[in-house]
N, CA, C and O atoms as a GROMACS GRO file, in nm:
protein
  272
    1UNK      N    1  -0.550   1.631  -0.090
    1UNK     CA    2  -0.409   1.629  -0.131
    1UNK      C    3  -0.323   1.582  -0.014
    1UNK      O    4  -0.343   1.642   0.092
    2UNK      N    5  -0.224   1.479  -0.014
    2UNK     CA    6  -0.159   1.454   0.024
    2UNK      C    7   0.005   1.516   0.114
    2UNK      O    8   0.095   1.476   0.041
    3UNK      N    9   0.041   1.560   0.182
    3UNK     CA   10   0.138   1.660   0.188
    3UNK      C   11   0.245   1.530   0.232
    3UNK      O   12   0.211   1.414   0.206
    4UNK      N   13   0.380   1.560   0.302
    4UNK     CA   14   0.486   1.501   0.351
    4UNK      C   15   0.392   1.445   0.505
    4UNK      O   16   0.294   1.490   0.565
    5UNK      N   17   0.479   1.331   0.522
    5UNK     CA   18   0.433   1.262   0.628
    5UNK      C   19   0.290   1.175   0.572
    5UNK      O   20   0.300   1.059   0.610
    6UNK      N   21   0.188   1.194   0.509
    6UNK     CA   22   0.106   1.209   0.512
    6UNK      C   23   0.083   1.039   0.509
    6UNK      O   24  -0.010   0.977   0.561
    7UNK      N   25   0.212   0.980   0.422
    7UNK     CA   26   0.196   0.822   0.390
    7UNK      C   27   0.227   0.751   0.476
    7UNK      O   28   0.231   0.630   0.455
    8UNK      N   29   0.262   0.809   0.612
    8UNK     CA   30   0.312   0.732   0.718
    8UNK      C   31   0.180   0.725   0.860
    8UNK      O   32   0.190   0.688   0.977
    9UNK      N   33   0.069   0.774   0.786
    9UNK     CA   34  -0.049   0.805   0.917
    9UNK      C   35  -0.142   0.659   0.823
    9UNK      O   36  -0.220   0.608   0.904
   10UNK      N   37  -0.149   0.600   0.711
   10UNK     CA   38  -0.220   0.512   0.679
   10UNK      C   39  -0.130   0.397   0.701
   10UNK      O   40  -0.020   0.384   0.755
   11UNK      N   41  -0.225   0.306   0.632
   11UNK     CA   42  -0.167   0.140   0.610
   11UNK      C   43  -0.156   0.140   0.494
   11UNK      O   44  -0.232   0.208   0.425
   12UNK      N   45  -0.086   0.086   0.455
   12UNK     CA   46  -0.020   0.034   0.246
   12UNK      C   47  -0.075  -0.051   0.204
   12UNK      O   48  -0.131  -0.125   0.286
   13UNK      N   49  -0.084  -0.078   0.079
   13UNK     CA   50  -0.149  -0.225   0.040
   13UNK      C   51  -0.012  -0.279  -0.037
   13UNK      O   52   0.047  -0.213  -0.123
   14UNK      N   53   0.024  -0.399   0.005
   14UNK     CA   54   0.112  -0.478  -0.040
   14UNK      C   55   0.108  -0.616  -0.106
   14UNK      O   56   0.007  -0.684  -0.093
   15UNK      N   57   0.203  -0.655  -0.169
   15UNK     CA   58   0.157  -0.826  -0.167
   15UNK      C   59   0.191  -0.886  -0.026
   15UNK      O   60   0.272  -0.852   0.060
   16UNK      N   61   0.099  -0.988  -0.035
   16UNK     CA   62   0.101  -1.066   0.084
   16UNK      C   63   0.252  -1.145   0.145
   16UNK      O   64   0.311  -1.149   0.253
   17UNK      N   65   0.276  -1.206   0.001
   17UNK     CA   66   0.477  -1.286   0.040
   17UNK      C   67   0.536  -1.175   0.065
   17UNK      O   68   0.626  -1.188   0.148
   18UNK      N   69   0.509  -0.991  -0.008
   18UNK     CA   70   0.609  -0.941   0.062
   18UNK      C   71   0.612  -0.901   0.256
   18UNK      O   72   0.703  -0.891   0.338
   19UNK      N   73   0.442  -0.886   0.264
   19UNK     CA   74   0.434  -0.866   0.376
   19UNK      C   75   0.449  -0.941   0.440
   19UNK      O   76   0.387  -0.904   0.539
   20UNK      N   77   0.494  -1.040   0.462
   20UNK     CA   78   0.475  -1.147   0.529
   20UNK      C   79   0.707  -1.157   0.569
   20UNK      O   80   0.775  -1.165   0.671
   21UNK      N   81   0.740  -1.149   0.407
   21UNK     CA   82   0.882  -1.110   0.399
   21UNK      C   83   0.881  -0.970   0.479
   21UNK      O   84   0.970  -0.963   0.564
   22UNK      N   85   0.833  -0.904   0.473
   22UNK     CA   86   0.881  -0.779   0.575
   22UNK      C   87   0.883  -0.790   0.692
   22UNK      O   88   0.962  -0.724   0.758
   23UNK      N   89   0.788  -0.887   0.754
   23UNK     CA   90   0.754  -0.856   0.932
   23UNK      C   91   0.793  -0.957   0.924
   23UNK      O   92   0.767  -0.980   1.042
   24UNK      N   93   0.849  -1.080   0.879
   24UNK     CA   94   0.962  -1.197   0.954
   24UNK      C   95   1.156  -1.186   0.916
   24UNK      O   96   1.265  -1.212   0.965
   25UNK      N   97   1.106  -1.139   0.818
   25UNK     CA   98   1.294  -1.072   0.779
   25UNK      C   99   1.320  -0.919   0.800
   25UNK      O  100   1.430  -0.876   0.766
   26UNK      N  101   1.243  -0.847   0.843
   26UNK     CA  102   1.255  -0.699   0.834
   26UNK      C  103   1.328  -0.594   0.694
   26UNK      O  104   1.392  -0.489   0.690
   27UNK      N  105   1.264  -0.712   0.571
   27UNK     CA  106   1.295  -0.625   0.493
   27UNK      C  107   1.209  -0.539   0.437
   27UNK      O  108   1.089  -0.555   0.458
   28UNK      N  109   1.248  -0.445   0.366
   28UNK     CA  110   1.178  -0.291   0.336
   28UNK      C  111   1.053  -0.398   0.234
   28UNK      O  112   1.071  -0.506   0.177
   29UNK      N  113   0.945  -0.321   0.244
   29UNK     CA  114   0.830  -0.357   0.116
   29UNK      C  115   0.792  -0.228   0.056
   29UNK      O  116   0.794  -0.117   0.109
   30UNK      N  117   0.762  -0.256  -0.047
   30UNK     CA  118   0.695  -0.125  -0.135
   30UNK      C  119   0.542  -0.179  -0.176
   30UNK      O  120   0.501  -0.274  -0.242
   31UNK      N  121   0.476  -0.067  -0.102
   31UNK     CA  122   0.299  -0.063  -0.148
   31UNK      C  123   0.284  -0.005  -0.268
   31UNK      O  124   0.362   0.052  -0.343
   32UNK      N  125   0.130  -0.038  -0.275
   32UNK     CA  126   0.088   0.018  -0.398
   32UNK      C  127   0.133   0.131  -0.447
   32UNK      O  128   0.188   0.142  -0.557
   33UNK      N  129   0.110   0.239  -0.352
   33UNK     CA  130   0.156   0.389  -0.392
   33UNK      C  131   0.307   0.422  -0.441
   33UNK      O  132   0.332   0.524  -0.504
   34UNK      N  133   0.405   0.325  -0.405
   34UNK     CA  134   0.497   0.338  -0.402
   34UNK      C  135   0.598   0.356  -0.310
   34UNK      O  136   0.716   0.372  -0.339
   35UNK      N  137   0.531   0.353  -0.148
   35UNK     CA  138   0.591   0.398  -0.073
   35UNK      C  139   0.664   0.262  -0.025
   35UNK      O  140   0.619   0.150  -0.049
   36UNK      N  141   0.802   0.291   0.056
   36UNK     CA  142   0.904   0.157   0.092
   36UNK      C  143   0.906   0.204   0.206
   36UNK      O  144   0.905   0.326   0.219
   37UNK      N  145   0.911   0.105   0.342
   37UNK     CA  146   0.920   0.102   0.446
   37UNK      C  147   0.946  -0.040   0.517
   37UNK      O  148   0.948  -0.124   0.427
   38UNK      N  149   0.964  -0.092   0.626
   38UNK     CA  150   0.984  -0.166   0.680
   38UNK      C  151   0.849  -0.218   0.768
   38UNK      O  152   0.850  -0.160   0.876
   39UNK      N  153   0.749  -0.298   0.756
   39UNK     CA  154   0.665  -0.286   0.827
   39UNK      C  155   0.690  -0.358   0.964
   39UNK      O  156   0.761  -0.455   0.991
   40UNK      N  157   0.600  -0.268   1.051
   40UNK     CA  158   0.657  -0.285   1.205
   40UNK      C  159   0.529  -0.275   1.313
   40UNK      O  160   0.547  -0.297   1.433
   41UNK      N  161   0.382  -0.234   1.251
   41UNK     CA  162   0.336  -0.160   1.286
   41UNK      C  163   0.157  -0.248   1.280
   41UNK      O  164   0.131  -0.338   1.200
   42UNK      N  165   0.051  -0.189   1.387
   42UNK     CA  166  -0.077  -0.339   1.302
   42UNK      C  167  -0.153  -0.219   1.217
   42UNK      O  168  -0.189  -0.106   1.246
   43UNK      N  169  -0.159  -0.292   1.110
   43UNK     CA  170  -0.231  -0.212   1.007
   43UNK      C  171  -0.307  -0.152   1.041
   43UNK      O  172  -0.305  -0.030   1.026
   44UNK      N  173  -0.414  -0.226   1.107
   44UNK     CA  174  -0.540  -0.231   1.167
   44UNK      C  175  -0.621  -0.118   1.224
   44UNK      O  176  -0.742  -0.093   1.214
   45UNK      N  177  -0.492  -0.037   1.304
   45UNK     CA  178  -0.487   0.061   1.372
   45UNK      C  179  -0.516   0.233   1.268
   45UNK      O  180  -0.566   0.342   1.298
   46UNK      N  181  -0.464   0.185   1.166
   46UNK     CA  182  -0.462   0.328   1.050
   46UNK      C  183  -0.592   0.302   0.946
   46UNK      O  184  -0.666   0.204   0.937
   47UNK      N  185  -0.591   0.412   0.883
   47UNK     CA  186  -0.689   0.428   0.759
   47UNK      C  187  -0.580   0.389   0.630
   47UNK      O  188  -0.462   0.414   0.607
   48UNK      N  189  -0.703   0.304   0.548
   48UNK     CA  190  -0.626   0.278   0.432
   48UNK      C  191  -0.565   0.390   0.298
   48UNK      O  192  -0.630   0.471   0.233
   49UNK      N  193  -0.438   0.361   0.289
   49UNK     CA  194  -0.445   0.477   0.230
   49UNK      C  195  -0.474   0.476   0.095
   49UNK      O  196  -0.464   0.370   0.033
   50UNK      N  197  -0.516   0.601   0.028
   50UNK     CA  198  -0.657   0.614  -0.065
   50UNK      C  199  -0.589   0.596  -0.191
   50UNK      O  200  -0.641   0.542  -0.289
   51UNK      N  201  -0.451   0.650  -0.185
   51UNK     CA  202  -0.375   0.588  -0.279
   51UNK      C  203  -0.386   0.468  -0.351
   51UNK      O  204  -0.439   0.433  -0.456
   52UNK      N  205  -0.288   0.391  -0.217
   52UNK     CA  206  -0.342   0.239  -0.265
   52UNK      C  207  -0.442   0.182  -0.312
   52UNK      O  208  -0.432   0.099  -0.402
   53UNK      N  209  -0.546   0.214  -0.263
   53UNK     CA  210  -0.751   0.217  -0.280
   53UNK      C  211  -0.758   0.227  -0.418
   53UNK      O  212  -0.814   0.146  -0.492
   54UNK      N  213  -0.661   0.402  -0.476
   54UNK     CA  214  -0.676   0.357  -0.607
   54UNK      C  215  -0.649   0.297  -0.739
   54UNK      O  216  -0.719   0.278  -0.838
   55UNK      N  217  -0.496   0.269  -0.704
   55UNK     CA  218  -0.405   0.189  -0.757
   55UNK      C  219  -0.471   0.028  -0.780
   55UNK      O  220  -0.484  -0.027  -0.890
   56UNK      N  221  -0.514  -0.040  -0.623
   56UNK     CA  222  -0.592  -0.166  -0.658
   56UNK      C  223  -0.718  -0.178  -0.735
   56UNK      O  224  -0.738  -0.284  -0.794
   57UNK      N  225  -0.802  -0.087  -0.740
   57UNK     CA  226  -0.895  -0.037  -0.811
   57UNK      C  227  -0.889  -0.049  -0.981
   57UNK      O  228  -0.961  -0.119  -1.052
   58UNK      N  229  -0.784   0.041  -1.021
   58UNK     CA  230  -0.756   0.033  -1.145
   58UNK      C  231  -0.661  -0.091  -1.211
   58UNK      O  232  -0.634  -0.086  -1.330
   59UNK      N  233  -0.604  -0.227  -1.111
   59UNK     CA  234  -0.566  -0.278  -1.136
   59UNK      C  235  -0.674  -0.414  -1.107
   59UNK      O  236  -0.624  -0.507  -1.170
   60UNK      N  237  -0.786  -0.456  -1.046
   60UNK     CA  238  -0.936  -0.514  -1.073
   60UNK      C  239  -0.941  -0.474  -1.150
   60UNK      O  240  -0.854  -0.522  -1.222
   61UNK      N  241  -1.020  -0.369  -1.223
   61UNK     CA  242  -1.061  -0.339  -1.350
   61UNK      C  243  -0.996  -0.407  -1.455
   61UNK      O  244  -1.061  -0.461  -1.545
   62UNK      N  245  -0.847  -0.408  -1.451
   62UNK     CA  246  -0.798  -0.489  -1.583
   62UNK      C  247  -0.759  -0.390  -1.701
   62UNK      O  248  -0.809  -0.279  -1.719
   63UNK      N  249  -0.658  -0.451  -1.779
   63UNK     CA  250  -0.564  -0.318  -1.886
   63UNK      C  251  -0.722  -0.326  -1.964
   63UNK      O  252  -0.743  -0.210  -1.997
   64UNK      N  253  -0.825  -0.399  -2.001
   64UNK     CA  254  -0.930  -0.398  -2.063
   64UNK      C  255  -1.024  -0.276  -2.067
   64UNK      O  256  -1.092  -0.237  -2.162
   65UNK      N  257  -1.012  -0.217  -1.922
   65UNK     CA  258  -1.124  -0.144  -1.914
   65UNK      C  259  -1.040  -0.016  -1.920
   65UNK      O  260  -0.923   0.010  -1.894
   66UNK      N  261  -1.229   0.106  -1.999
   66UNK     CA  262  -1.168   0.213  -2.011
   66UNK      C  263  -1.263   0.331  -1.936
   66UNK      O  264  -1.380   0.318  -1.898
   67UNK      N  265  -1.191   0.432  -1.929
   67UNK     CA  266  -1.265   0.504  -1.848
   67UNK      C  267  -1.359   0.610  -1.980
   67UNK      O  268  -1.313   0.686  -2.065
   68UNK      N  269  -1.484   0.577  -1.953
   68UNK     CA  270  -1.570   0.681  -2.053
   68UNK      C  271  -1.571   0.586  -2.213
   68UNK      O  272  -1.627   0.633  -2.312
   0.00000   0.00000   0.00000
């Protein structure tokens, strides 16, 4: 479970034009999970967060697929 702070110790998954719009215009992006921030920071450095992991997950799969 997730507590406060907790979305600021990973990396987000974003689209790429926005990320790319965030770290040359410094505007806010919103990741998968939902979270908005300004990115500033190398991803690289954090764990992905699991959120996102599952958000992209269920969005590969496709509105097609069902669970069970």
């Amino acid at each position: 479970m997730l507590e406060d702070g907790d979305h600021d110790r990973f990396s987000h998954i974003v689209k790429k034009d926005d990320q790319m719009r965030g770290y040359v215009l410094g505007e806010a992006v919103t990741a998968l999970c939902g979270k908005r921030w300004v990115p500033s920071r190398d991803p690289e450095k954090y764990p992905v967060c699991p959120t996102c992991l599952e958000v992209l997950a269920a969005i590969r799969m496709g509105p097609n697929s069902r669970d069970g």
